[in-house]
C-alpha positions in Angstrom: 21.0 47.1 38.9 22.0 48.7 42.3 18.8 50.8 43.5 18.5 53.6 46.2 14.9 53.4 47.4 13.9 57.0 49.4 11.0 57.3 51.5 9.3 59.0 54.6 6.3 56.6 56.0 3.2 57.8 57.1 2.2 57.5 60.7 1.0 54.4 61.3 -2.5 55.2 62.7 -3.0 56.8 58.9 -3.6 54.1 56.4 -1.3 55.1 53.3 -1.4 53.5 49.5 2.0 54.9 49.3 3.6 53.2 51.9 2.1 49.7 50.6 3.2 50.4 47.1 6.6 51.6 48.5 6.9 48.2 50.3 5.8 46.1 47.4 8.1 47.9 44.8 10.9 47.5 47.0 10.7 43.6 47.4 9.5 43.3 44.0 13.1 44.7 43.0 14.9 42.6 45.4 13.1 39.5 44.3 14.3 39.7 40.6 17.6 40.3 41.8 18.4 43.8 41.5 20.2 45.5 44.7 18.1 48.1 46.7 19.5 50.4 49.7 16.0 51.3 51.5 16.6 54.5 53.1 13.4 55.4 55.1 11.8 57.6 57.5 9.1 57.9 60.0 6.7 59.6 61.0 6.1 57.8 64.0 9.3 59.5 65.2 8.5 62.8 65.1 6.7 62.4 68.2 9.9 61.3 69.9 11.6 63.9 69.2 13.1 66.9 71.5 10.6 70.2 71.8 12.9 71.9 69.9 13.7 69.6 66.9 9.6 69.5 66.9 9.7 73.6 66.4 12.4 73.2 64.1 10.3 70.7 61.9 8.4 73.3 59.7 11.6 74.7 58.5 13.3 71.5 58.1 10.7 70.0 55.8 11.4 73.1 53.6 15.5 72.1 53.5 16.9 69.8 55.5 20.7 70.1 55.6 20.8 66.7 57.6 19.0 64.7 55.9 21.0 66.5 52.7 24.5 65.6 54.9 23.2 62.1 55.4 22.2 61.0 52.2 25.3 62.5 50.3 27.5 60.1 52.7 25.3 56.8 52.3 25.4 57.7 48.1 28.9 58.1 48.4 29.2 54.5 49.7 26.7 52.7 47.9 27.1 54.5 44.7 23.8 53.5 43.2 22.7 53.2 39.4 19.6 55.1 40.3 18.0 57.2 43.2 14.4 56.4 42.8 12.5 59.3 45.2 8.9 58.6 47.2 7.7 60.6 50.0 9.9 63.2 51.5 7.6 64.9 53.4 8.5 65.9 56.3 11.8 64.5 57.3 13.7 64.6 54.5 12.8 67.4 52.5 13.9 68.0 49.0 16.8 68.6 50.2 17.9 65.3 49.3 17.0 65.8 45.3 20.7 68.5 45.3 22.4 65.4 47.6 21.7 63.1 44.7 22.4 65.8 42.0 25.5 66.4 43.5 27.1 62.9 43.4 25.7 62.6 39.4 22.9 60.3 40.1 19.7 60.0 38.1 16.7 60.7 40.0 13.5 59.2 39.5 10.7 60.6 41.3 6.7 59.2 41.8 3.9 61.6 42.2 1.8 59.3 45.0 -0.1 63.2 45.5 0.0 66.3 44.6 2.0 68.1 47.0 4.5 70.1 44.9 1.2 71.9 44.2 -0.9 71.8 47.5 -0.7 72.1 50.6 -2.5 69.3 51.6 -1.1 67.4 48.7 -5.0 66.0 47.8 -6.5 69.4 45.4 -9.4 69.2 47.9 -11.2 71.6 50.0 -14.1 71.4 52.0 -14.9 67.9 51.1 -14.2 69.1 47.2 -11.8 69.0 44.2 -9.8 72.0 44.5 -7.5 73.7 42.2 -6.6 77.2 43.3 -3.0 76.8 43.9 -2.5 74.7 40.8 0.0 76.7 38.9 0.3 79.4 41.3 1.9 80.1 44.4 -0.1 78.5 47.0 -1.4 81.3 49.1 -5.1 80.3 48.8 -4.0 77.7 50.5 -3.0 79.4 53.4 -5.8 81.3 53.6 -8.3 78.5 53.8 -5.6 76.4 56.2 -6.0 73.6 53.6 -3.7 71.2 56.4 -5.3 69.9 59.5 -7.5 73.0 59.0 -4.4 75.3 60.2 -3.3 78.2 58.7 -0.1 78.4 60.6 0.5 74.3 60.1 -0.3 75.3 56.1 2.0 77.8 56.3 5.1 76.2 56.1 4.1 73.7 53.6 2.8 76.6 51.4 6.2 78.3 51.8 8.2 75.2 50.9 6.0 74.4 47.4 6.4 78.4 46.9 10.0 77.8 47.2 10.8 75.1 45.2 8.4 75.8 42.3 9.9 79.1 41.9 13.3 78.0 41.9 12.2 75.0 40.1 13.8 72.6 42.7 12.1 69.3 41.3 12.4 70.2 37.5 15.9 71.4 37.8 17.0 67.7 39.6 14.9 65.4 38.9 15.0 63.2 35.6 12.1 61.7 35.2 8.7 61.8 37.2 6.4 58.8 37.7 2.9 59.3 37.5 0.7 56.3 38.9 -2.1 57.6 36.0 -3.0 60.2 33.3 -5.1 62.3 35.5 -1.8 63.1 37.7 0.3 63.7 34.6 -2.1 66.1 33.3 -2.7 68.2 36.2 0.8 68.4 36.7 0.9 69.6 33.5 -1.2 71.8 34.0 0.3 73.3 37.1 4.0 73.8 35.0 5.7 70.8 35.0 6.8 69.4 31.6 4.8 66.5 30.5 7.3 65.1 28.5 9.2 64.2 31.4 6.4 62.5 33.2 5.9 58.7 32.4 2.5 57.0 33.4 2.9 53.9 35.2 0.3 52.5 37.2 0.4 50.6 40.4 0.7 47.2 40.4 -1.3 44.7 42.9 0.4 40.9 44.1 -2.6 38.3 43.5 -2.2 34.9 44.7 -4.5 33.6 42.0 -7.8 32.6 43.5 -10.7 34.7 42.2 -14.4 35.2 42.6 -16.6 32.2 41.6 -20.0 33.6 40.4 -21.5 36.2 40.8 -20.9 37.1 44.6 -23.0 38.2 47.5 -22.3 41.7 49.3 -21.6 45.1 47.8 -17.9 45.9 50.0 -17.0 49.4 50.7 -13.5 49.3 50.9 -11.7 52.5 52.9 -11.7 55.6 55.2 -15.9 56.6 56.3 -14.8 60.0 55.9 -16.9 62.5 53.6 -14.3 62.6 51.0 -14.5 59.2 50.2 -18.5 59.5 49.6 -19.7 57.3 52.3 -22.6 59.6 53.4 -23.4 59.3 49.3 -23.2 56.1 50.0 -25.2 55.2 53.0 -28.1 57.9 51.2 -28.2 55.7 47.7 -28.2 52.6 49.3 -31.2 49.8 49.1 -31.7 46.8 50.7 -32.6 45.3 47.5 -29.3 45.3 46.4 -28.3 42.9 49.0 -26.0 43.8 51.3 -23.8 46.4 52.0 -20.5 45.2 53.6 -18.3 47.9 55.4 -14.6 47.6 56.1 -13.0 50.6 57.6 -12.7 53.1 60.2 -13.6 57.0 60.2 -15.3 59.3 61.5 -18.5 58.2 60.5 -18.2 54.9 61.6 -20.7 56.3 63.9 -23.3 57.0 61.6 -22.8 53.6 59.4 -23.5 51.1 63.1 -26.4 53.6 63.7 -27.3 52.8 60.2 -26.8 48.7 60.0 -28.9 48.8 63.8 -31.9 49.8 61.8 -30.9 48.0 58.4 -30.1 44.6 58.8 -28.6 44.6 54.4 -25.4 47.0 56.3 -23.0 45.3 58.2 -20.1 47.1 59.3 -16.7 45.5 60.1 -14.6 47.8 61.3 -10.8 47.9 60.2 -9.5 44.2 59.6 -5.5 43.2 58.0 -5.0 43.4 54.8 -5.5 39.3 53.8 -8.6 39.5 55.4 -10.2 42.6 53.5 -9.1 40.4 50.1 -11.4 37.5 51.6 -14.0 40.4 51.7 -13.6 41.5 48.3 -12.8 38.4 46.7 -16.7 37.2 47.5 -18.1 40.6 47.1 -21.1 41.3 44.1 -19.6 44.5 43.8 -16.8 46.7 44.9 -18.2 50.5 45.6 -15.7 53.5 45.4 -18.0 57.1 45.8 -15.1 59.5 46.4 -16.1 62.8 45.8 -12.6 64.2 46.4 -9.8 63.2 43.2 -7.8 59.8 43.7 -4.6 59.6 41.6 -5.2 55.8 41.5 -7.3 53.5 43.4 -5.4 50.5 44.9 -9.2 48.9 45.9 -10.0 49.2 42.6 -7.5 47.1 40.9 -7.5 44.6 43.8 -11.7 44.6 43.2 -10.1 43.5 39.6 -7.5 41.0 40.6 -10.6 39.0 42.3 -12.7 39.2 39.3 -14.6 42.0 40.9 -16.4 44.5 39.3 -16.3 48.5 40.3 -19.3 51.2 41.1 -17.4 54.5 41.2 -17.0 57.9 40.8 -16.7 59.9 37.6 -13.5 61.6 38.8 -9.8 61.9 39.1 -8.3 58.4 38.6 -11.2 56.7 39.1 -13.0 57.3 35.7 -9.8 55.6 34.0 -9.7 52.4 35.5 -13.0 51.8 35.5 -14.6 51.2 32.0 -18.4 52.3 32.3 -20.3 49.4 31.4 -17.1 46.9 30.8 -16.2 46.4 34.2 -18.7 48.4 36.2 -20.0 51.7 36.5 -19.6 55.3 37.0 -21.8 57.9 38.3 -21.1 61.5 39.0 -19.3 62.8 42.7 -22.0 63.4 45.3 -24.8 62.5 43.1 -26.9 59.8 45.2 -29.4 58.8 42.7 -26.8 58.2 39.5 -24.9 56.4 42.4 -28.2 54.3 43.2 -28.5 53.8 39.4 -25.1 52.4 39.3 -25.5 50.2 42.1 -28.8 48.8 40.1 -27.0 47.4 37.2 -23.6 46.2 38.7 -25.5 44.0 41.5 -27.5 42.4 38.5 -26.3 38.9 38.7 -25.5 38.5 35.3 -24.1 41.8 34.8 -22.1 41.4 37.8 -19.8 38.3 36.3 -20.0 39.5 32.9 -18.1 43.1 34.1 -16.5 40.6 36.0 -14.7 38.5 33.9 -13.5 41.7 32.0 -12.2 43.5 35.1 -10.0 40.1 36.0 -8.8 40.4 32.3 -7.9 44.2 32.5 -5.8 43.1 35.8 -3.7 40.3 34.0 -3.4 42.7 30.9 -2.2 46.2 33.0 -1.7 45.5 37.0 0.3 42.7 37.7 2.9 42.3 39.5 5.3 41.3 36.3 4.0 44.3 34.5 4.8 46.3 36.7 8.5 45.3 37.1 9.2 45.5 33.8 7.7 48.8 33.5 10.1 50.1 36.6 13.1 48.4 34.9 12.2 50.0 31.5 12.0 53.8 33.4 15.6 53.2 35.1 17.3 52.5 32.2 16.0 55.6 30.7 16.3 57.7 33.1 19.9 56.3 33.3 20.6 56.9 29.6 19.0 60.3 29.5 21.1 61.4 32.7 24.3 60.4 30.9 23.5 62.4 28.0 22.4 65.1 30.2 
């Protein structure tokens, strides 16, 4: 099968789950022998460009007739089986959803976030689930200037969902939608879309087969220190009779966790480290912790937690409360609640406890994640989408 892969990166200096998954999906494909043209963008470039094509930016990620020029000329040569659609925010625009449409391609289409509904594409506001603009025009948004805490930077991006949800831009192109877990089918649902053309297919994580042998040492936080991700929540629950408390990341409150471990020798921050290195981390941890108090429409770190015969602490929200089975492979406790999180941490750093969740979370990883799951799951949706296009 001959595959046209579309997506605009994220800066570099902004860790994105989309952009790994991107990457891994793409070689996944090319290693079992199916064909994929990679057209990609980045965001890295925008800061290259001309003052004016910087101006021009907010209107161009509303419709690009460039990126709509370019694409239709490389589908015209490469005459794919199947446009599969990522990120294309802010250089491509979806502009490049008619291109496709044009030519008589199928379109499939992930929803990595939410931004055909919000504005900053995460239903958060002030460090909170938010979902004003969900099934409405987003003008709340604006008014709270929900990106980079800019109402003329939301603006744009409020005009373009405002746009394209009243025309129906993605509906009316796209032919079937890819949601990484029930949560994000069902809020899209509930903002308009039709659930009957969203499929839910989770991300898959590559494991090179060496897992966790007993029951670990340090709880390992695992992300961003931002607020969002409950790391105050977390640095409030915590107790050094849990052990220790391993930090890998960078944020704004990196700050506040060194002030923390100078005091409290059981917290040790790291800092951000590569990838393989962060998978040592986990691999020997008691305990993965994941506190957001803001929705995730997965949770890579949970399923890699998994992979390693991990178990998970986390929140009772978005995403989260579906891959983690309370009490099977960790715990839950509610958003921004310190003491259920405390209570949490209690009964998953239990020794016992800790491989018995353990050796089910490595089992729920080999029955739903893998890499070979996942592939067949991918091939299964391009063959429908394929069929359903032709009988349009």
């Amino acid at each position: 099968m001959r595959v046209a892969m579309l997506h605009n990166r994220y800066r570099t200096g902004q860790p994105s789950g989309e952009n790994t998954v991107v990457a891994q999906t793409v070689d996944l494909l090319r290693n079992s022998g199916h064909q994929v043209d990679f057209y990609v963008r980045n965001s890295d470039d925008i800061a290259a460009m001309s003052r004016k094509d910087r101006a021009l930016l907010p209107f161009r990620s509303v419709w690009s007739f460039s990126a709509e020029r370019d694409l239709t000329q490389l589908l015209q040569e490469q005459r794919p089986d199947v446009v599969h659609v990522h990120n294309t925010f802010p250089l491509f625009s979806p502009s490049v959803l008619r291109a496709t449409a044009r030519l008589g391609l199928p379109i499939v289409a992930t929803l990595h976030n939410f931004r055909l509904m919000c504005a900053n594409a995460v239903l958060q506001r002030d460090g909170h689930p938010c979902e004003s603009c969900v099934g409405r025009l987003p003008w709340s948004g604006v008014r709270h200037g929900c990106y980079r805490e800019s109402r003329v930077q939301t603006l744009p991006l409020a005009t373009s969902i405002g746009v394209h949800n009243t025309l129906h831009t993605w509906e009316r192109y796209v032919t079937t939608f890819v949601a990484p877990s029930e949560f994000v089918r069902e809020r899209y649902a509930t903002g308009g879309f039709d659930p009957d053309r969203i499929v839910v297919k989770p991300h898959a994580v590559p494991h090179a087969g060496a897992v966790r042998n007993g029951p670990g040492e340090a709880v390992v936080f695992l992300g961003r220190l931002v607020e969002d991700k409950g790391f105050a929540d977390l640095l409030e629950a915590w107790d050094s009779s849990f052990g220790q408390l391993v930090v890998v990341g960078d944020g704004p409150l990196r700050g506040e966790a060194e002030a923390r471990a100078r005091r409290d020798p059981s917290v040790k921050v790291l800092g951000q480290l590569p990838w393989s290195d962060c998978m040592d981390v986990l691999r020997s941890a008691r305990a993965a912790v994941v506190p957001a108090r803001s929705y995730e429409t997965f949770g890579l770190v949970v399923v890699e937690a998994f992979a390693h015969g991990v178990p998970v602490v986390a929140s009772r929200l978005g995403a989260l409360a579906e891959l983690v089975d309370d009490g099977e492979t960790g715990a839950l406790a509610e958003p921004g609640d310190a003491e259920g999180l405390r209570k949490a941490l209690g009964l998953v750093t239990d020794p016992v406890t800790s491989v018995t969740f353990g050796e089910r979370a490595r089992q729920v990883y080999l029955d739903r994640f893998t890499p070979e799951r996942d592939l067949a799951a991918t091939e299964r949706i391009y063959t429908d989408a394929i069929a359903r296009h032709a009988h349009g």
